[in-house]
C-alpha angles and dihedrals in degrees: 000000000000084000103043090058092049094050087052089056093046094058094041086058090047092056092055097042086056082047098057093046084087123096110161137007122196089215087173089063094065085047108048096026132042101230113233103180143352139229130193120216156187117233117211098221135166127246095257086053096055079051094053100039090052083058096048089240083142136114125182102166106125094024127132146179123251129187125215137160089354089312146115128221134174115227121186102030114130121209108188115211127240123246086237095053112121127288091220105043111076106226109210105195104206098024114144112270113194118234118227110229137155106254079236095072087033097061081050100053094049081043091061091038112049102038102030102039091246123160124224102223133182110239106174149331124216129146130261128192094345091313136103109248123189121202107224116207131205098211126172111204122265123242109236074246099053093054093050089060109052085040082054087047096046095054089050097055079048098056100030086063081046086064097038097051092043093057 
């Protein structure tokens, strides 16, 4: 019994520590883009960002993805200091931060771009194994009529589950 009860605790452990892996959605992307497919990638940052990101100081929702010269950088995300940053480094906010892709996915990706009229969006960032991971999105644009649908979807599984639950 004894067991039974510490395995329970265990898994319920497991379950906050995957929770807390998150550190930004771009809940407007999802909004405003169908998402295709997904990439996962690396973000070169510097050591007052992984501070900052720890702390939740991040925004990345008008963020998005260019490609120049075979790489990938995020432009738009904005990574507020902390008080306790160094006096001697200069924190820039919003500066360019390089993705780290295989040219494999890259080629993808320019591929997408540049013949399908894809976007390249930032969908989240969240760490992984110690690192920052952003979760890259290729998104085509959504119609005004397009987004009035799935809003009008979405409030009819709402209220369908409203019905169901009141029977």
């Amino acid at each position: 019994m004894r067991y039974a009860v510490f395995s329970l605790m265990n898994s319920a452990n497991k379950k906050s520590s995957v929770s807390d892996s998150s550190i930004a959605q771009n809940k407007k992307a999802y909004h405003d883009y169908f998402i295709e497919q997904r990439f996962e990638a690396g973000l070169v940052l510097e050591g007052w960002e992984v501070k900052s990101l720890r702390a939740g100081k991040v925004q990345i929702r008008d963020s998005y993805v260019l490609l120049k010269n075979g790489e990938a950088f995020l432009f738009g995300s904005l990574i507020n200091p902390l008080p306790s940053a160094s006096t001697h480094i200069t924190t820039d906010a919003q500066r360019t931060r390089k993705l780290l892709l295989h040219s494999i996915e890259i080629d993808r990706l320019i591929g997408a771009i540049e013949r399908k009229g894809y976007t390249a969006v930032a969908l989240a960032l969240y760490w992984k194994k110690g690192r920052a991971k952003c979760e890259i999105g290729l998104a085509k644009g959504k119609k005004q009529h397009d987004k009035r649908e799935t809003e009008k979807e979405r409030d009819w599984q709402r209220d369908k589950l409203r019905i169901l639950k009141n029977r």
